[in-house]
C-alpha positions in Angstrom: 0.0 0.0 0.0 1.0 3.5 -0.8 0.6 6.3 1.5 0.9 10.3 0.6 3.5 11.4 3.9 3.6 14.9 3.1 2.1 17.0 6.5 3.3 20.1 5.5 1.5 22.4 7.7 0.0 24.7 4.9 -1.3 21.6 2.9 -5.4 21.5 2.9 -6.0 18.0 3.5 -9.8 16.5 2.9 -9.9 12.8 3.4 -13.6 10.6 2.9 -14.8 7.2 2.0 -15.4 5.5 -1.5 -15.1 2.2 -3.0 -14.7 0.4 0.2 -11.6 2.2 0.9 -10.2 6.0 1.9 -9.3 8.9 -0.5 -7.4 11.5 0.6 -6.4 15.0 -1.1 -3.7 17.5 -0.2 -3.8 20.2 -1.9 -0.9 23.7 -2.1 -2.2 27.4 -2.2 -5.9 26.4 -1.3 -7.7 28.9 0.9 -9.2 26.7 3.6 -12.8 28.7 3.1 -12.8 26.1 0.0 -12.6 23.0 2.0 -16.6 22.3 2.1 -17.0 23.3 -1.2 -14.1 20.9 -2.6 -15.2 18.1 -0.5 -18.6 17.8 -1.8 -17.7 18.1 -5.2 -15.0 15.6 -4.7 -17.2 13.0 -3.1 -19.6 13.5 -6.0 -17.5 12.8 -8.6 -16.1 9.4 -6.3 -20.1 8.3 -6.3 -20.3 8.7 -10.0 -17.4 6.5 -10.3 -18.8 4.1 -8.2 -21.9 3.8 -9.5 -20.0 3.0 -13.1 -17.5 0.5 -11.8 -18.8 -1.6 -8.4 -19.5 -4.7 -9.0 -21.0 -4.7 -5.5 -24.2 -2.9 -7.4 -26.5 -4.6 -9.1 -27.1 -1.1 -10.9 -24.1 -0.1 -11.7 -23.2 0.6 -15.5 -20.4 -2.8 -15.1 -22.9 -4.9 -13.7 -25.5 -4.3 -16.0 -23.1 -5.2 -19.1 -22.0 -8.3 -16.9 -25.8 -9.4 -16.4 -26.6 -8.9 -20.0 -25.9 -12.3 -21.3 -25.6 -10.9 -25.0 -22.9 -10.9 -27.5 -24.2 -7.5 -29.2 -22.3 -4.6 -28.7 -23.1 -2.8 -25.6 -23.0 0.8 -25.6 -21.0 2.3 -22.8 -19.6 5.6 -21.9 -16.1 7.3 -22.7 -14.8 6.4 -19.1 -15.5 2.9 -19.2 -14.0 2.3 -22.9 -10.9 3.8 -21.7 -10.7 2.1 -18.9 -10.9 -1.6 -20.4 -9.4 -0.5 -23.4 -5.9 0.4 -20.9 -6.5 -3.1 -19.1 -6.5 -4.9 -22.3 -2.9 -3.2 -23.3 -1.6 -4.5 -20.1 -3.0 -7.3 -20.2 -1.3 -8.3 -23.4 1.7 -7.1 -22.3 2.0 -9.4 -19.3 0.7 -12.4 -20.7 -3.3 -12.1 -19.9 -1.7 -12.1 -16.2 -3.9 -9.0 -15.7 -7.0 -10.2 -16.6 -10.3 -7.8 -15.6 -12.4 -10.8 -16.4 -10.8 -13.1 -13.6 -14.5 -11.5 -11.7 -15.9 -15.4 -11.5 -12.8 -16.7 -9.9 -12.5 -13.9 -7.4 -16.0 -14.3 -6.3 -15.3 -18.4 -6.2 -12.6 -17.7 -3.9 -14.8 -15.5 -1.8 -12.9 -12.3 -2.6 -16.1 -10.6 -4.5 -19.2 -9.6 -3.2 -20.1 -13.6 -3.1 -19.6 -15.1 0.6 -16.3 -16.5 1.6 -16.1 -20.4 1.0 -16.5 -23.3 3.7 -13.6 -25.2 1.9 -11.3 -24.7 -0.9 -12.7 -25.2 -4.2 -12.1 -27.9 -5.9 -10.7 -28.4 -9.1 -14.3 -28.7 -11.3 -15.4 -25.9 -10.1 -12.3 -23.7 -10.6 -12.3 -25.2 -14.2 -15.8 -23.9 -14.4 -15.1 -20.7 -13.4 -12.1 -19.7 -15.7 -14.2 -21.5 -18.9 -16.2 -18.0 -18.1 -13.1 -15.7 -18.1 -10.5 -14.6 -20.9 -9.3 -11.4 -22.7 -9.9 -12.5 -25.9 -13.5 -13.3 -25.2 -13.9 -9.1 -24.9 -13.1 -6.0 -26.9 -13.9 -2.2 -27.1 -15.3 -0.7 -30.2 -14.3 2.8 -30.8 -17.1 4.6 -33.3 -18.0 8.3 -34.4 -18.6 9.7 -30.5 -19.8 6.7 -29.2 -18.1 3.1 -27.8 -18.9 0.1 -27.1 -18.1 -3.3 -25.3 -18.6 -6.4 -27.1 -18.1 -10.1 -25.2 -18.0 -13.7 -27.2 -19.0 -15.1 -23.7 -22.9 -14.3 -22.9 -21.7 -14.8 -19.1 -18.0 -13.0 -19.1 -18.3 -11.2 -15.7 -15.9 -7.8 -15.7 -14.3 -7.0 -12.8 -12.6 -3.7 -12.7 -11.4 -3.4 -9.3 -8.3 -3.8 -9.5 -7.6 -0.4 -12.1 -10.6 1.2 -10.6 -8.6 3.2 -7.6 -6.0 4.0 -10.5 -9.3 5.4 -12.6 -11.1 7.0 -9.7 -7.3 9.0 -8.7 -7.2 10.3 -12.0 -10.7 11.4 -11.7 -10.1 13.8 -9.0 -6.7 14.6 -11.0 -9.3 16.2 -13.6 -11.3 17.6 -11.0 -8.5 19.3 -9.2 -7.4 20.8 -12.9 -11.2 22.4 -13.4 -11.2 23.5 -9.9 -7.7 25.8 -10.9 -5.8 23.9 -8.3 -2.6 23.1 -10.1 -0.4 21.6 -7.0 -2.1 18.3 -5.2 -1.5 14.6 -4.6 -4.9 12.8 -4.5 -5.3 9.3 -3.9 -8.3 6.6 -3.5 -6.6 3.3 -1.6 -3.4 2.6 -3.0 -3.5 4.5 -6.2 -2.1 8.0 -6.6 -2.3 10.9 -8.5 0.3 14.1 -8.1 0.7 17.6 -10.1 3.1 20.4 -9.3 5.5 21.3 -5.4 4.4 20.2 -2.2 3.4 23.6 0.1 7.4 23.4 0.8 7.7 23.9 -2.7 9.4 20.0 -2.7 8.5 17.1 -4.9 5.0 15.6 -3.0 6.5 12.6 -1.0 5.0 9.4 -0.9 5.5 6.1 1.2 5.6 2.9 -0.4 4.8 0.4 3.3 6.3 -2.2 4.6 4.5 -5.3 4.0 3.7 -6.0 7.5 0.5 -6.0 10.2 1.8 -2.6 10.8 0.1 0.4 9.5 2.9 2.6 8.8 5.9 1.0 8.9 7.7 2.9 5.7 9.8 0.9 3.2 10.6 3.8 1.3 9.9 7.6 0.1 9.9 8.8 -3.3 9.1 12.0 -5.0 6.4 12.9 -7.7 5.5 15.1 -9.6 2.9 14.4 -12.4 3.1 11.1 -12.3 0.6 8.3 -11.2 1.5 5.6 -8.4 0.2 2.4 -7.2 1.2 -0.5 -5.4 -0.3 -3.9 -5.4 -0.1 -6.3 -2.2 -0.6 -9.6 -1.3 -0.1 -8.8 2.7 -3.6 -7.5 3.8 -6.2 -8.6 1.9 -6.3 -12.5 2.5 -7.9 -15.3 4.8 -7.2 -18.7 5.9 -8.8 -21.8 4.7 -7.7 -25.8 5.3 -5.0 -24.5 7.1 -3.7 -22.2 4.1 -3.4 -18.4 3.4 -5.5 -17.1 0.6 -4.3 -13.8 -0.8 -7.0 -11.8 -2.6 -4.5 -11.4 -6.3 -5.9 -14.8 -8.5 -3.7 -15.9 -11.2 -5.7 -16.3 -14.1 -3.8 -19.1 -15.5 -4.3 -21.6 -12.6 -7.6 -20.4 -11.2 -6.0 -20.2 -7.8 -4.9 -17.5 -5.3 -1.1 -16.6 -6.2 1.4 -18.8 -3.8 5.2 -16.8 -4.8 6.8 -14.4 -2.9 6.4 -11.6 -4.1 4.3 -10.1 -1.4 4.1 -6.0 -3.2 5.0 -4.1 -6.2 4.6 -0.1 -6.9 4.6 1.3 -10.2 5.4 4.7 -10.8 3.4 5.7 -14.5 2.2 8.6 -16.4 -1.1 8.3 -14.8 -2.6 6.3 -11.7 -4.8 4.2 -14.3 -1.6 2.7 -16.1 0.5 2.2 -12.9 -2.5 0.9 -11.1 -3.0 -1.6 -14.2 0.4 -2.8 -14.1 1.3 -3.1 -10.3 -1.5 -6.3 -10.8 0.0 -7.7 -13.6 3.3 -7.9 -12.0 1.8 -9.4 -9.0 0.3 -12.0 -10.6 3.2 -12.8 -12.4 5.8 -13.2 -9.6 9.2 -12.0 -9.1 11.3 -13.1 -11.9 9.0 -12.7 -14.9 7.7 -9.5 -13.5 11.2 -8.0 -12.9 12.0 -9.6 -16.8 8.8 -7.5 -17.6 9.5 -3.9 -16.0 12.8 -4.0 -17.8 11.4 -4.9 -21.4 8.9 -2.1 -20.9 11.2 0.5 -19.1 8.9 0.5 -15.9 9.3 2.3 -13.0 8.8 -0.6 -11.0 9.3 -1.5 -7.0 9.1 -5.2 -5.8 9.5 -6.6 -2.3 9.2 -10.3 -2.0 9.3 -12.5 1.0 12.7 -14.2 1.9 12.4 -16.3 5.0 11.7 -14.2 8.0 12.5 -10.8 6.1 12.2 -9.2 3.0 13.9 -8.1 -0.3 13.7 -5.3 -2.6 14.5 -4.9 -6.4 13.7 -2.1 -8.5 14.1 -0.9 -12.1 16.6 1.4 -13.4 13.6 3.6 -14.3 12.2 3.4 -10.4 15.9 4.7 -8.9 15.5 8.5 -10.0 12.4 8.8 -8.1 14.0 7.8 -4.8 13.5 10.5 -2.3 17.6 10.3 -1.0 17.0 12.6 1.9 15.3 9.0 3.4 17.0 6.2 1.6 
């Protein structure tokens, strides 16, 4: 997890609720008379994106395309073609290990809004779920002001949770821009969005956790500045079953809950959406292949995996320059 650590006195922080999680903005040369104002329309524009993405709404613009059980092109908005059309370029990149229609094996595993199961699933029914799921099975249709999403699979079930923080960040990026608020770090969970100097007129700092029970153990700082963040983790969202822990990150080629050690990777990007796309393809893919990745792409990428009792870090030549050195 990612946390903004800059508590500059003169910074306006507003901080809420959304998407199961927290988003918090700091924002530089904001008269505090704003605050109210800038919270509600904040807020606002987090609902909207909640009511296009949860899959925890039977209402919301995702489910209803999931509960159509048509292969006709489905008209959607601008937001949501761009958002599948950015997981779909990952996705090929990391060999479909970032996969937005994994959805039935994350509810089978009890990670979705379906209930948590008794006893591991066994192999019939993790067959049955991934015959449901696959990138090629969906595409996005660009036309004369209007897209679409078109599926091969009357039941593919799209879950965009794990780029929706990175969409939802960039959101209030926009926001922040029409407000005619030029310096802010914004975030929504672990993704993060950042534009201009830090009320110290700094880089905006940002700690990348430890992956431990405790909340703010720090790993390491870096600086942004108009870039998106994100980090992936296997370490908090997880539960036990037959004696096993589950973590919530499902590899879509086995149909299981990953089992390396790679335990958290950060991705610094040009936007929250892209680095919040590719910090769950690296997961999925492990430590090796995903370093192998971040340097064929030139990645900013951050990994910490699990040796023994402790931990270890890598990170790409890309990743180094962002290093806040008055901390590392």
């Amino acid at each position: 997890m990612v946390a903004g650590c800059d508590n500059a006195p003169q910074a306006l922080v507003l901080e809420g609720k959304t998407m199961g999680t927290s988003w918090r903005v700091s924002l530089a040369d904001v008269d505090t008379a704003r605050a109210s104002e800038l919270r509600e329309k904040i807020q606002a524009r987090l609902d909207a994106d909640d009511r296009l993405l949860s899959t925890w709404k039977d209402d919301s613009a995702l489910m209803r395309f999931n509960h159509a059980r048509t292969t006709a092109p489905w008209p959607v908005d601008e937001a949501m073609a761009d958002i599948v059309t950015e997981s779909l370029r990952v996705g090929a990149k990391t060999d479909n290990a970032m996969d937005i229609t994994v959805g039935p094996l994350v509810n089978l595993w009890g990670f979705g809004p379906d209930k948590q199961p008794v006893k591991t699933p066994d192999q019939a029914q993790i067959d049955a779920a991934r015959a449901r799921t696959g990138l090629s099975h969906l595409k996005v249709i660009n036309g004369a002001g209007q897209q679409w999403l078109q599926k091969d699979l009357p039941d593919l079930y799209v879950d965009l949770s794990t780029v929706g923080e990175g969409y939802a960040a960039d959101h209030l990026a926009r926001l922040m821009e029409e407000e005619g608020i030029s310096r802010y770090l914004v975030s929504v969970g672990g993704a993060l969005a950042s534009r201009g100097m830090n009320p110290g007129g700094h880089p905006w700092r940002v700690a990348i956790q430890k992956p431990t029970d405790q909340e703010n153990a720090v790993q390491a700082v870096v600086d942004i500045n108009g870039h998106g963040i994100s980090t992936s983790g296997s370490y908090r969202n997880y539960y036990e079953l037959d004696g096993k822990r589950l973590s919530h990150v499902i590899d879509p080629a086995t149909g299981r809950p990953i089992t390396h050690k790679l335990v958290s990777v950060t991705v610094i990007s040009p936007t929250a959406l892209e680095a919040d796309a590719w910090d769950t393809g690296l997961m999925v893919l492990g430590p090796e292949k995903a370093k192998a990745v971040a340097l064929r792409e030139k990645l900013a990428v951050y990994l910490i995996t699990r040796e023994g009792d402790s931990f270890a870090t890598w990170m790409s030549p890309q990743f180094a320059g962002f290093i806040d050195k008055t901390e590392n």
